[in-house]
Each structure stands twice: as C-alpha cells, then as structure tokens.
DOVO-306629 format. One record per residue (C-alpha): residue number from 1; residue in three letters; chain; z, y, x. Coordinates in steps of 0.5 Angstrom, whole numbers. Example, Ala and Ser with C-alpha at 12.3 -4.5 7.8 and 13.67 -1.06 7.14 Angstrom:
// residues 2
   n res chain     Z     Y     X
   1 Ala     A    16    -9    25
   2 Ser     A    14    -2    27
// end
This chain:
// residues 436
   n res chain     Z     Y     X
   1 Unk     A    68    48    -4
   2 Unk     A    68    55    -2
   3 Unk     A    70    57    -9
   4 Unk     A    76    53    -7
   5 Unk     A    77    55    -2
   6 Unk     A    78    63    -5
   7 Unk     A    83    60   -10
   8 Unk     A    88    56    -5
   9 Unk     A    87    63    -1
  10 Unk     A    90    67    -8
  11 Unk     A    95    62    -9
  12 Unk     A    98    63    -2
  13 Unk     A    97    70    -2
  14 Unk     A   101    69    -9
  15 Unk     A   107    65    -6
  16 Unk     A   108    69    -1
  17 Unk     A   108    75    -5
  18 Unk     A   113    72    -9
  19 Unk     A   118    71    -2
  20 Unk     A   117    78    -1
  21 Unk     A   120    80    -8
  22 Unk     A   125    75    -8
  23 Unk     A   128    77    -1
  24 Unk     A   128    84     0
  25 Unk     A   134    84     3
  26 Unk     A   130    80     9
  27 Unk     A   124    85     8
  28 Unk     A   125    86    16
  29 Unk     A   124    79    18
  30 Unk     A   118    79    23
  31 Unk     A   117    71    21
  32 Unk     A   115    73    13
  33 Unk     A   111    79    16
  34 Unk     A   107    75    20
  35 Unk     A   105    71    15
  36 Unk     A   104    75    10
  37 Unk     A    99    79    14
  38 Unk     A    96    73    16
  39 Unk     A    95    71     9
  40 Unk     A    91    79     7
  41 Unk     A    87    78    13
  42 Unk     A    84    71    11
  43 Unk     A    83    75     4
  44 Unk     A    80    81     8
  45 Unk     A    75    76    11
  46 Unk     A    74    72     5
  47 Unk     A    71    79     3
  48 Unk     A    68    81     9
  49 Unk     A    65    75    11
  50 Unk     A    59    78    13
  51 Unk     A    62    84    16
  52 Unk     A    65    84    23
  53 Unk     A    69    90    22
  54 Unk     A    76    89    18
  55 Unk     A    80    95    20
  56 Unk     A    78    99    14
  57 Unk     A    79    94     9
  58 Unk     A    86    92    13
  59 Unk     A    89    99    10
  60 Unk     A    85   101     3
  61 Unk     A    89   103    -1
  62 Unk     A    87    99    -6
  63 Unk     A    92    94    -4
  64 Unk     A    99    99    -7
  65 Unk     A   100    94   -12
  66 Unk     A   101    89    -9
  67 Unk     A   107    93    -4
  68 Unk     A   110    97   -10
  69 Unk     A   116    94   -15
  70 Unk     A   112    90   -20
  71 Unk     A   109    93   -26
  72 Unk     A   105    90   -32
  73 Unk     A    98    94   -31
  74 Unk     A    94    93   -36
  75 Unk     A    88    92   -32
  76 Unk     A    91    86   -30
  77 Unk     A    92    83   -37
  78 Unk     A    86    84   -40
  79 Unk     A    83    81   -35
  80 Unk     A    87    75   -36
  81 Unk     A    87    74   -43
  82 Unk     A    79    77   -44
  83 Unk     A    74    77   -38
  84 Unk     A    77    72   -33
  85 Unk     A    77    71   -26
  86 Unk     A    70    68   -24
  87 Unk     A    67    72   -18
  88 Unk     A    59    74   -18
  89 Unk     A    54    70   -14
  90 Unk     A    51    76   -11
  91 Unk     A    52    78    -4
  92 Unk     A    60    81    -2
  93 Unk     A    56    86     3
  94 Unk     A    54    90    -2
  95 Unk     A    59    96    -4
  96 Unk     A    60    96   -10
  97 Unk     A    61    88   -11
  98 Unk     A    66    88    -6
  99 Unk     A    70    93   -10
 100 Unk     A    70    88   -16
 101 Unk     A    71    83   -12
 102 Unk     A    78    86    -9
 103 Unk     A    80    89   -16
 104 Unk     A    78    81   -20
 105 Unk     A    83    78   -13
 106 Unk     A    89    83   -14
 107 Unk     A    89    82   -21
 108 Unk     A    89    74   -21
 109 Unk     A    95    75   -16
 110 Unk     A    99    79   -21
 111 Unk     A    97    75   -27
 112 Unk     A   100    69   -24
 113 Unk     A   107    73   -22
 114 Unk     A   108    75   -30
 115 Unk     A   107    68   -31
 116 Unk     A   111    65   -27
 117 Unk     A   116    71   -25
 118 Unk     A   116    75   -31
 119 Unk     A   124    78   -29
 120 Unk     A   121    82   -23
 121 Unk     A   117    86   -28
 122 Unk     A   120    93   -28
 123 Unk     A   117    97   -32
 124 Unk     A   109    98   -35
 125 Unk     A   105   102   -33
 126 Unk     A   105   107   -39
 127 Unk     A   112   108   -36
 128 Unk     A   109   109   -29
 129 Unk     A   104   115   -32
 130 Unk     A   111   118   -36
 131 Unk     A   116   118   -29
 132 Unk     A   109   120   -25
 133 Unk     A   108   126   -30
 134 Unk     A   116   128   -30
 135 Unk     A   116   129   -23
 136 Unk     A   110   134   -22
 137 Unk     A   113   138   -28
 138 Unk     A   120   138   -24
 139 Unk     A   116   141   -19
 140 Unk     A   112   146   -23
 141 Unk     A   120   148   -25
 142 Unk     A   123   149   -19
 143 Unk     A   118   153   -16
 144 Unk     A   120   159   -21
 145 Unk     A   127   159   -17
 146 Unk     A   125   159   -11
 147 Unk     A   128   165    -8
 148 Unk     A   125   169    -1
 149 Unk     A   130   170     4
 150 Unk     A   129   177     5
 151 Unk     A   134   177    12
 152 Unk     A   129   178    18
 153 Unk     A   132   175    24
 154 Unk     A   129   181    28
 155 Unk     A   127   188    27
 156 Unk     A   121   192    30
 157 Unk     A   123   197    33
 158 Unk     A   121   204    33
 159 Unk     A   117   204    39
 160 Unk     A   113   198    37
 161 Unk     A   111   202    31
 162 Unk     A   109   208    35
 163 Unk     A   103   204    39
 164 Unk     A   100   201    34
 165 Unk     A    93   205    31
 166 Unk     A    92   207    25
 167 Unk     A    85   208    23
 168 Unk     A    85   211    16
 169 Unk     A    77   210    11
 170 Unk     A    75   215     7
 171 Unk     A    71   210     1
 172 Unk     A    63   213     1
 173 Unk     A    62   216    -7
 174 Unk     A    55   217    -4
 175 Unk     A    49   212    -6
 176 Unk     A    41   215    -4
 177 Unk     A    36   211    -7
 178 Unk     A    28   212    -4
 179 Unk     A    21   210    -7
 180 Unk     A    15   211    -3
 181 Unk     A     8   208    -5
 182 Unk     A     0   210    -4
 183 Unk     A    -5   209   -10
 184 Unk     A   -12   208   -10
 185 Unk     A   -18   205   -15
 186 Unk     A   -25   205   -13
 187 Unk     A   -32   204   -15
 188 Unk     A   -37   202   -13
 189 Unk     A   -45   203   -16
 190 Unk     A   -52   201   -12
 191 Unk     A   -57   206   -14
 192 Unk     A   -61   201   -17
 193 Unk     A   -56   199   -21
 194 Unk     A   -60   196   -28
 195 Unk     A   -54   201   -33
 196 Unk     A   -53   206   -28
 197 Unk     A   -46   210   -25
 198 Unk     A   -43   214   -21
 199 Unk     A   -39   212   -14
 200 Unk     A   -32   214   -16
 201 Unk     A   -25   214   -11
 202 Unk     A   -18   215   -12
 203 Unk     A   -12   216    -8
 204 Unk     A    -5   218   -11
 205 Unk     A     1   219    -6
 206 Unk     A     8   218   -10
 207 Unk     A    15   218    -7
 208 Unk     A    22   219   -10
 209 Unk     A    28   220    -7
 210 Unk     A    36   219   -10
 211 Unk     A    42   222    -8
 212 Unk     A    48   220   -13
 213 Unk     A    56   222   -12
 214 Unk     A    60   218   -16
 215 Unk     A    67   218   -15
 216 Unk     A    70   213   -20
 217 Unk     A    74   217   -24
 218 Unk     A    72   225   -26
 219 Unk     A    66   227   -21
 220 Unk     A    58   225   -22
 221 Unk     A    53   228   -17
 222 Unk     A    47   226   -19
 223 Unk     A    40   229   -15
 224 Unk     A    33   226   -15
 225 Unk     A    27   230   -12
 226 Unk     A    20   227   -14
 227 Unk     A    13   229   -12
 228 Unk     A     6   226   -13
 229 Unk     A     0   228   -10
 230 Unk     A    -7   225   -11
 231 Unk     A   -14   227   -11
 232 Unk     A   -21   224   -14
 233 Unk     A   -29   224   -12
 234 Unk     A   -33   228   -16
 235 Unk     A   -40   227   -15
 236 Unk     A   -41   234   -20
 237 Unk     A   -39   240   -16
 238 Unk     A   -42   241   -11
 239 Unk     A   -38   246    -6
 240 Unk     A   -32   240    -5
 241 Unk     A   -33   232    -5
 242 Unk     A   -26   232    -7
 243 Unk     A   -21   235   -13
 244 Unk     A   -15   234   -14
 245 Unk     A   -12   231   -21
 246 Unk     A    -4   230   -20
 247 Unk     A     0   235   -16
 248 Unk     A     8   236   -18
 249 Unk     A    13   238   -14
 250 Unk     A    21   237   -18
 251 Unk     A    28   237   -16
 252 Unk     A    33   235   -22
 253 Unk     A    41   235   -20
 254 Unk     A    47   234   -26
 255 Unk     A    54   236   -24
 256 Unk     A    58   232   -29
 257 Unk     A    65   231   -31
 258 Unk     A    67   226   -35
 259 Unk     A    71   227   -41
 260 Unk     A    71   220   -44
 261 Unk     A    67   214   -42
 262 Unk     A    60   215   -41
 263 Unk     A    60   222   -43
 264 Unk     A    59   229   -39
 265 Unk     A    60   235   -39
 266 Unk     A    55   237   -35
 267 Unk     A    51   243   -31
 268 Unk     A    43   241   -31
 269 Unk     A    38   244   -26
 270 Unk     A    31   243   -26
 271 Unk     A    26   247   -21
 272 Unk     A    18   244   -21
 273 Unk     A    12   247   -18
 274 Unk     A     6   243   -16
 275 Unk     A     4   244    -7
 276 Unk     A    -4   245    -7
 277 Unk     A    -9   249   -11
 278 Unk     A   -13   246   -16
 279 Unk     A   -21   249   -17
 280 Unk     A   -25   249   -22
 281 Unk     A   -32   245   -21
 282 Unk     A   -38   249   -17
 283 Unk     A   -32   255   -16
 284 Unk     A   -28   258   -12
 285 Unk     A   -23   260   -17
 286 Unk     A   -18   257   -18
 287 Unk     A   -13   254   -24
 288 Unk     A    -7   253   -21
 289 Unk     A    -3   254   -15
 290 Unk     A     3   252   -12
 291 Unk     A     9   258   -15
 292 Unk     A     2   259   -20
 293 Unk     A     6   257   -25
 294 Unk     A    14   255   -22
 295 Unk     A    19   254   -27
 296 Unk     A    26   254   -26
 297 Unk     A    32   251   -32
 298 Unk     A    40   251   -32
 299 Unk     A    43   248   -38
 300 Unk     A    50   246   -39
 301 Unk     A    51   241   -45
 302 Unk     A    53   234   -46
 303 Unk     A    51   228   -42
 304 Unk     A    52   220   -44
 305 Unk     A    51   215   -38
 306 Unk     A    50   207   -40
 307 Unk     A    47   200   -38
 308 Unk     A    46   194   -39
 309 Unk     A    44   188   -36
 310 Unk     A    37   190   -35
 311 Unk     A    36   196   -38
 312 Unk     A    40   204   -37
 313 Unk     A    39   209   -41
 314 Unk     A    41   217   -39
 315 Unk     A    41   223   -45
 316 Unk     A    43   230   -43
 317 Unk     A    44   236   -50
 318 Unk     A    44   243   -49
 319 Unk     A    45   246   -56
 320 Unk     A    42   254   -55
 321 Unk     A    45   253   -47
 322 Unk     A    39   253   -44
 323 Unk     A    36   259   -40
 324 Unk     A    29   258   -37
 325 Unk     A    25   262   -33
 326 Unk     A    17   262   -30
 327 Unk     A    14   265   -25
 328 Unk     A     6   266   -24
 329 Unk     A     4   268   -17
 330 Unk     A    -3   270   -19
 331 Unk     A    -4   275   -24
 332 Unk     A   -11   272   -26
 333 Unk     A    -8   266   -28
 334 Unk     A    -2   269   -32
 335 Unk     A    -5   270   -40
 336 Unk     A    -7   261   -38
 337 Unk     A     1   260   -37
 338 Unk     A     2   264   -44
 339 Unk     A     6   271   -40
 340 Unk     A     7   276   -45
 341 Unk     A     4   283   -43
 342 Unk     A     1   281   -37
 343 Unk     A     7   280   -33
 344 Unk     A     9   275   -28
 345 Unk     A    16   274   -29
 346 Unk     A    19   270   -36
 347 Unk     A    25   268   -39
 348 Unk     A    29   266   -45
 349 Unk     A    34   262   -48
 350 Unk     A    34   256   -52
 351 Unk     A    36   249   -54
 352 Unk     A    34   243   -49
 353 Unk     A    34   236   -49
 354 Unk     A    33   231   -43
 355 Unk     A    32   223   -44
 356 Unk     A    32   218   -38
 357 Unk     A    31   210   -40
 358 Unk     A    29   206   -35
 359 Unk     A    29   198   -37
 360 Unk     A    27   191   -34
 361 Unk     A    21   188   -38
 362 Unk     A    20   182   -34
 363 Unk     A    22   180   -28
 364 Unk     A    17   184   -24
 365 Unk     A    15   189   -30
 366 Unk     A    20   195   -31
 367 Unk     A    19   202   -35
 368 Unk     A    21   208   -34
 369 Unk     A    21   214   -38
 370 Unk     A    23   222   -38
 371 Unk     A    23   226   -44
 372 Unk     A    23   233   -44
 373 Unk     A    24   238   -50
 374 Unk     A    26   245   -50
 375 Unk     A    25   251   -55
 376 Unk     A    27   257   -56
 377 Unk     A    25   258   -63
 378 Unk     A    19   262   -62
 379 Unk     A    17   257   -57
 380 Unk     A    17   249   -56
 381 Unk     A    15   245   -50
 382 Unk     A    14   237   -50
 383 Unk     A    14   232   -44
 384 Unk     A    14   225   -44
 385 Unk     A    12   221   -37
 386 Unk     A    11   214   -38
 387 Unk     A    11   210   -31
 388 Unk     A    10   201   -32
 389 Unk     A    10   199   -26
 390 Unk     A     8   191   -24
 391 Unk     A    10   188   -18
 392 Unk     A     6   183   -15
 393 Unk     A    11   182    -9
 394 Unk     A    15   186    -4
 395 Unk     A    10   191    -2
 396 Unk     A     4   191    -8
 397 Unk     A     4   193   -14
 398 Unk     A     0   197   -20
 399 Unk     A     2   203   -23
 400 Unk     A     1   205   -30
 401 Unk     A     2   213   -32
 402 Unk     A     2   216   -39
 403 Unk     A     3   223   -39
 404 Unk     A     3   227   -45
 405 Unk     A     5   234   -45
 406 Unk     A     5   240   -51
 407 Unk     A     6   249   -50
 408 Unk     A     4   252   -55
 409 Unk     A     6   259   -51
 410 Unk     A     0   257   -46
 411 Unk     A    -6   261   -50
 412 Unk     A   -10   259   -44
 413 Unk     A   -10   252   -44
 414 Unk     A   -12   251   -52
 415 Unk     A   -16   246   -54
 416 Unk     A   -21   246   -60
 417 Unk     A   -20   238   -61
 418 Unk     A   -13   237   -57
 419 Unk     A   -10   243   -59
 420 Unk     A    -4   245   -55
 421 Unk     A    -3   237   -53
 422 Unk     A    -6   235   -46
 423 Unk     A    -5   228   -45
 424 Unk     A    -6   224   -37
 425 Unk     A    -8   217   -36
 426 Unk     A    -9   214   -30
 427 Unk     A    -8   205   -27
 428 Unk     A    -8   205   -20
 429 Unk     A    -7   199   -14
 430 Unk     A    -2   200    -8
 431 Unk     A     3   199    -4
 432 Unk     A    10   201    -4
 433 Unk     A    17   201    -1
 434 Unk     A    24   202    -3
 435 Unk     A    30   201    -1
 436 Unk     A    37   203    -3
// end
C-alpha cells in the first residue's frame, strides 16, 4: 500500500506540473501555488518520513528541473527506457539513498510529461550545455573591452600628500652563516685489562663563521673565518698530560665581479696561523707557534659559482697571479717550515687554484671539501681537507676529518716513508649549533 501511495503522490505532482506549464500566464494565482507546494511536501515527506526537519530538502537544488522550461534529460529517458522506476527497500534516512530516491521521483514525473506533452519540449539537453557554454565564452569576450574610467571624481590635493610619511627600505645583501660545535672521543682501559691499553681523551673545538654580500646583479662579498682547537691525553711525555693535535687559524675573503653567469673576476685573500704552541714529547721545544709559520696569499683569477639541489660547488683559478708570503716568528724553526738562507720572511709568485664542493649525501650526511693548490714552479704545496659530517638530530652529531697535505719546500718535515706527504685523520662524537 505504501507503494502505492508513493505512485499517486508522483501523478498529482505530475498534473499539477503539467497546470503549471500550461498556464503560465496564470503562474501568480495564489490557489495553483498553493497546491503545487502542498503536492512538493507531501513528496519531501514521502522522503523524509523518518526525519523531522524538511527545510533543507524544501529548498535543494536538486528540484531546477522541475521549475525551468521543459528539457528532454537524457537521465530522464534512459531511466524510462532501461532501469525503471522501482525504488529500493532499504531505509530513506540514509544519505545517499535519499539522493537516488530524489533523482528516480524527478525522472518518472518528466518522463510522464514527454509522454503525454511532448509539445512543451523546448530543447535537449545537448542544446542546454551548448547555449550554457555560449554564455560563458560571451563573457570571457567582453571583459577585453572593458574600458577603465580614468576620470576621478576628486583629486588629492597637495597638502594631503605633504602629511603622509614615507619610509624608504634599503634591501639587505648581507647574509651571515655560523657553526659552532665541541668534539671529543674517549677511552677507557682498567688496568687489569686481559689485552692491555692505554686510557686516551680527546677534545676538539671547531666553530666557522660566513659574512656574504651579494647584490643580484655585479657585486659578491663573500668571508668566511674557521678556526679548530683540539687536544689529546698522552700517557708517554711526562712533563704535560695534555697536547695539542689540531690548531688552525683561517680567514678567506673573495671580492668578485660578475662578468656572466656564475662566473667572477675575482680577488682571493687567505691569512692562516694556528693560536697555540705545539711541543715535542718530554721537551720544552716547541714545533710550532702561532705566526710560527703565518702564511698570507692575494691572488686575482677566475671564479665560477654554482648549485644544484643538493649540492654547490665553488672554483677559484689564478694562473701566475698569485703572490704568497711566510712568515716564521722563530728562528729555530725557520730551516722546519723550508726558509731559504736562514731568514724569516719569504715570498714569491705563482699559479693557484682553490675548489670548494659541499654536497648533501643523504638527508642527514653532508660532505664538504677545500682543496688547495699553489706552486711556483720551483715549489708546489697541496691541501684537500675532507669533513663528513652526521647529523643524529638538532644538536649531536659526528664528525669525520680527512686531512692531506703535500710541501716539498718544508725540508724539515720530510719523511722517510711519507716523504713530503702528511696525512690527519680523526672521528669525533659532539654537539653542535648552527644558524643562518
């Protein structure tokens, strides 16, 4: 029975659609009004019947084609031809049954208009999109000539315009960068222990700062000052229970002008020295000293500055346009850093070449590199420092330094099995800020 009822619902809404079609000149009579939305809420109620708030449904859009002129929706048809009108059994509560109940009552009351009143078809539904989609390109036409009224109907005057403030920003160039991060390994032997061994501490201060300027167009500034400090335990001198095993004192700066992309005409300092002395096992001599050996370089050259996702690399050629000087504060140690005839002072000319990579490895490894290569053909010097740092999270982290060195001119520091190579190896534990 309730089936039924549903159906003689549809045909009473159905006539009364069709009176509404048929009379539009009468489409203000308060009487045909009134049925017609007695005849919607009996169907909102057929289909909220479990709901007791029909105010929504009573203004869903859902219902614009019943109240627009008649269009032949192909919906409608194929519904009426294939799938029929059947309604399902299950609850009307649920969202998207009600839904396919709405679309299965709107389509069976236009379908019984194309039936019986096919002459108040105006148009399919293809024409519908068409006439749409005109509309919308008329528009997108029109707003091309549209014209902007340039007349003001008022005008600010002077006096307006002298009290307001105006504030000028010079945009920053400057950009710092700093590191700073304490090192140490340690080992721990008890003296009974079945292999033997040595109790051994280690403790490194590292911090490196950056002062860049780079104006976008002509102009880069770029300074870096890095220095390391670090000593060890020894358990064989027995006048000191510390020593010293890395001491360096460096600033670099590169004035660069920028002739095309990525590449400088640039001017290259460097001034390096280490801060503390460094002795010898049960002596009081020492092996070297701060400006015991200071070493100074100005070079002009090229420069080509680049990046990419994860890496940036920066190399710096002076061909024959490098001039380095050295000075040693001692006189015993002057024959150890290779001063010819005994003095302190040196200097000379020659070609130098300086490469800088830096790359991310994985997200929390990075390698970063300085190579540098000088000689003046009676001469050569070579340094690569390699740092692998690990970072375990925000403030830890591990540290591994490879360091090579090659002086042919230091006679004191030869080696029988290195020769004139010396190599630096060290893997430390620590913590570390940064910022930028």
């Amino acid at each position: 029975m309730k089936k039924y009822g549903i159906f003689f619902r549809i045909l009473g809404v159905s006539a009364l659609f069709l009176i509404v079609s048929l009379s539009t000149a009468n489409a203000q009579n308060s009487a045909v009004v009134e049925q017609f939305n007695m005849q919607l809420d009996s169907l909102v109620a057929e289909l909220y019947e479990t709901n007791d708030d029909d105010s929504e449904e009573r203004t869903n859009p859902a219902y614009y084609r019943m109240f627009t002129p008649t269009v032949l929706y192909r919906s409608a048809v194929a519904r009426g031809v294939k799938q029929g009108f059947d309604l399902p059994e299950e609850a009307t509560d649920n969202e998207i049954a009600m839904n396919h109940n709405r679309e299965v009552l709107i389509d069976q009351i236009l379908v019984d208009v194309y039936k019986n009143n096919p002459e108040h078809v105006t148009k399919t539904e293809a024409q519908l999109r068409g006439e749409t989609t005109d509309v919308v390109n008329n528009a997108l036409k029109n707003t091309s000539e549209i014209k902007v009224n340039t007349n003001l109907p008022f005008r600010v005057s002077d006096s307006s315009l002298s009290s307001l403030e105006t504030e000028y920003r010079k945009p920053n160039y400057w950009r710092t960068y700093g590191d700073v991060s304490l090192n140490f390994t340690q080992n721990y032997v008890s003296g009974n222990w079945h292999a033997g061994g040595e109790n051994n501490f280690t403790l490194l201060a590292w911090t490196k700062f950056q002062l860049n300027y780079d104006d976008k167009k002509r102009i880069t500034f770029r300074n870096t000052f890095e220095a390391r400090l670090g000593f060890t335990t020894v358990s064989d001198d027995a006048m000191r229970s510390l020593r010293t095993n890395d001491d360096m004192l460096r600033l670099e700066s590169n004035l660069g002008y920028k002739i095309v992309k990525n590449l400088d005409v640039s001017c290259n300092f460097k001034m390096q020295t280490q801060s503390m002395p460094s002795y010898q096992a049960n002596t009081q001599d020492f092996v070297s000293n701060f400006m015991a050996p200071f070493d100074v370089s100005f070079s002009l050259g090229l420069n080509y500055v680049t990046s990419g996702k994860n890496w940036n690399m920066n190399l710096f050629v002076a061909p024959l346009s490098s001039y380095n000087y050295r000075f040693v504060r001692y006189q015993h140690l002057v024959d150890r850093f290779g001063m010819p005839d005994g003095r302190k002072h040196r200097h000379d000319y020659g070609t130098q070449i300086v490469f800088k990579p830096s790359v991310t490895l994985m997200t929390n490894m990075t390698w970063s590199s300085r190579l540098e290569f000088y000689t003046n053909y009676s001469r050569t010097f070579f340094e690569w420092e390699n740092h692998f740092k690990f970072k375990i999270n925000r403030y830890f982290d591990t540290n591994l330094l490879l360091h090579t060195r090659f002086d042919d001119n230091a006679r004191g520091l030869y080696d029988p099995n290195l020769g004139f190579w010396q190599l630096k190896e060290y893997f430390t534990l620590g913590v570390s800020y940064s910022w930028q």
